[in-house]
C-alpha positions as CSV (number, residue, x, y, z in Angstrom):
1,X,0.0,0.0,0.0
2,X,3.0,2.3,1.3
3,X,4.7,1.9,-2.5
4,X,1.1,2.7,-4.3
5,X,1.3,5.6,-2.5
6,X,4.2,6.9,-2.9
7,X,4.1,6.3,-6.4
8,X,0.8,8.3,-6.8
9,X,2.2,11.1,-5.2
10,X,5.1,11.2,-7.3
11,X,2.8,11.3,-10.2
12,X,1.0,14.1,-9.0
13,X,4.3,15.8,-8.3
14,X,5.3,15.2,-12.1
15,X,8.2,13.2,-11.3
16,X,9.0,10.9,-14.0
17,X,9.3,6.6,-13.5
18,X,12.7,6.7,-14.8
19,X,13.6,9.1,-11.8
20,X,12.4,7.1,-9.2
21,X,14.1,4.3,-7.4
22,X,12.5,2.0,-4.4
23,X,14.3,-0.5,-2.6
24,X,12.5,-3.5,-0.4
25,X,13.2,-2.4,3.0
26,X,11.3,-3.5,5.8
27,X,9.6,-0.6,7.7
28,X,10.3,0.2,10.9
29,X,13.7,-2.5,10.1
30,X,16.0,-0.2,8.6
31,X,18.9,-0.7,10.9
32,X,19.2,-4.3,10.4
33,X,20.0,-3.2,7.1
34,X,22.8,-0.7,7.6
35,X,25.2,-1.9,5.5
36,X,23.2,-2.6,2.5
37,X,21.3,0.6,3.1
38,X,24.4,2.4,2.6
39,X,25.6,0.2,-0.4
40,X,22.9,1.0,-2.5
41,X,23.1,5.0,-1.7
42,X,26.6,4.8,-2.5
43,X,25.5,3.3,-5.3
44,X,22.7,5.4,-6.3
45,X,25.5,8.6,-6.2
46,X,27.5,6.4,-8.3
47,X,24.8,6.2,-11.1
48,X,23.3,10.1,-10.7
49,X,26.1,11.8,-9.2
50,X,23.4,14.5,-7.5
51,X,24.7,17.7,-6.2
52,X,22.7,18.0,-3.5
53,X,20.8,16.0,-1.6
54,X,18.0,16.2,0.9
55,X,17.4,13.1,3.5
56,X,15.5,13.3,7.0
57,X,17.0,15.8,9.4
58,X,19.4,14.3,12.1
59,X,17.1,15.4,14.8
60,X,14.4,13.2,13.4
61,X,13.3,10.4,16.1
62,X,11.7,7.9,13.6
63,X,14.2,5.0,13.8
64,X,14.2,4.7,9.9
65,X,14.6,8.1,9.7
66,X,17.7,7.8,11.6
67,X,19.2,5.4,9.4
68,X,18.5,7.1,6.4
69,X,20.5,10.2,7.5
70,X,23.0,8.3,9.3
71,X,23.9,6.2,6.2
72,X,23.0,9.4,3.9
73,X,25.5,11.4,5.3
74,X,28.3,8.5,5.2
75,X,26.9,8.2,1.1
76,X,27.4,11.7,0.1
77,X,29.6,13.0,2.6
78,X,31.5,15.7,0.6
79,X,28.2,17.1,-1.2
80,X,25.6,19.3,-0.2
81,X,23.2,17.5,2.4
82,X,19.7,18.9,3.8
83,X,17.7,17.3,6.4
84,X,13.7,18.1,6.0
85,X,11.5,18.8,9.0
86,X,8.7,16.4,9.8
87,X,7.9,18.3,13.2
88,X,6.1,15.3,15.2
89,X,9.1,13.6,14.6
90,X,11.1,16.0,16.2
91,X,12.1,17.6,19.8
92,X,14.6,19.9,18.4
93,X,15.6,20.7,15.2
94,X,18.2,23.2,13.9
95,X,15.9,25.4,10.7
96,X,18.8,27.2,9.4
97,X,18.4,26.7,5.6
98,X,15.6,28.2,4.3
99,X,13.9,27.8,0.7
100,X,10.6,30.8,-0.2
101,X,8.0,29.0,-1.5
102,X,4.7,30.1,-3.4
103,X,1.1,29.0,-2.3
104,X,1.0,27.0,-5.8
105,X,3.6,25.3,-4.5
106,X,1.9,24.5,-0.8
107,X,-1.6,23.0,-3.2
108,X,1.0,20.9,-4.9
109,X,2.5,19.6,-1.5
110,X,-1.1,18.7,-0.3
111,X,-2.0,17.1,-3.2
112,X,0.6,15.4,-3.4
113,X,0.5,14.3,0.1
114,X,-3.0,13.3,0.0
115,X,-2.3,10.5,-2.1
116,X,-1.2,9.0,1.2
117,X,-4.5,7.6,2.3
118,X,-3.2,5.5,4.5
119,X,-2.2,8.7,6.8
120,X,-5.1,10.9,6.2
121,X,-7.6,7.7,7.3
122,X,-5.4,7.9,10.5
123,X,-6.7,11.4,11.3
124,X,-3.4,12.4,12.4
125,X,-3.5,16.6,13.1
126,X,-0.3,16.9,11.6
127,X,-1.1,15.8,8.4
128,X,-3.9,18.0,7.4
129,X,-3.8,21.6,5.1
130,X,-4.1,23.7,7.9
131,X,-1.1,22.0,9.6
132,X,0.9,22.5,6.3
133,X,0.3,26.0,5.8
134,X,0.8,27.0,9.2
135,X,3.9,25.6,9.1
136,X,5.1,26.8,5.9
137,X,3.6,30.2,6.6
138,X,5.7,29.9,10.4
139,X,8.8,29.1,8.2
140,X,7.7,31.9,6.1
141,X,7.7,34.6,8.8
142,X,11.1,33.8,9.7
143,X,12.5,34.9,6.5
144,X,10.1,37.3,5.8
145,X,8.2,35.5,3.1
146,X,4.7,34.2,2.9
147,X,5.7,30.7,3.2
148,X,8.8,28.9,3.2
149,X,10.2,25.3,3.7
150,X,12.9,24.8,6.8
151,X,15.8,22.4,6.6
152,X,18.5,21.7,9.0
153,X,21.7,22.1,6.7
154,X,24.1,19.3,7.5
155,X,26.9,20.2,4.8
156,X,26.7,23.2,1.8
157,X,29.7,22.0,-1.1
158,X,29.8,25.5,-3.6
């Protein structure tokens, strides 16, 4: 169900198939996968060679999250790395790289998100509109924008 909808979403988003790439991880299983975790990002930075990359923040509790930016981090160690917010995921977390964003792009977002029916049917108040654009409006107001998405900047390569 979780790959349905994430593929749905990246449809709405207008990513293309040949940009996408799943792996068959267990959820909530990631760290006893470390190793190959981190074999298949280094390979994935073999084969696009991306100059930037955005991953879950290093504050983030989730223990798959964890893993994802632990091994991330190893992966793509000398290029530009992000972590996004996912704010019930977090006690702290460091928003000091900024990116203005438009409302169109805040629909988008929430379209896109809706696709994840499993989450909306779990009536979580995080993942609603009004959640989304008070965050993004928040982020917005500390960089004197209307909206804005937060990251906690791990590495910036020029």
């Amino acid at each position: 169900m979780l790959r349905d909808e994430f593929l749905d979403s990246m449809d709405i988003m207008g990513v293309s198939s040949e940009h996408r790439t799943i792996y068959d991880y267990p959820v909530r299983r990631l760290s006893d996968y470390r190793q190959e975790v981190l074999d298949d990002m280094i390979a994935l930075r073999r084969s696009i060679d991306p100059t930037a990359v955005l991953g879950p923040s290093g504050s983030d509790l989730h223990q798959d999250h964890q893993v994802i930016h632990a091994e991330g981090a190893r992966a793509f160690k000398d290029m530009t790395y992000w972590g996004y917010e996912l704010p019930w995921n977090h006690i702290t977390f460091c928003a000091n790289g900024f990116v203005t964003i438009d409302a169109h792009h805040l629909e988008k977002k929430w379209r896109a998100l809706q696709a994840y029916r499993s989450q909306i049917e779990l009536r979580r108040p995080y993942f609603s509109a009004d959640f989304l654009t008070g965050l993004a409006r928040l982020r917005g107001v500390q960089v004197k924008a209307d909206f804005a998405e937060a990251f906690d900047v791990s590495r910036v390569r020029l």
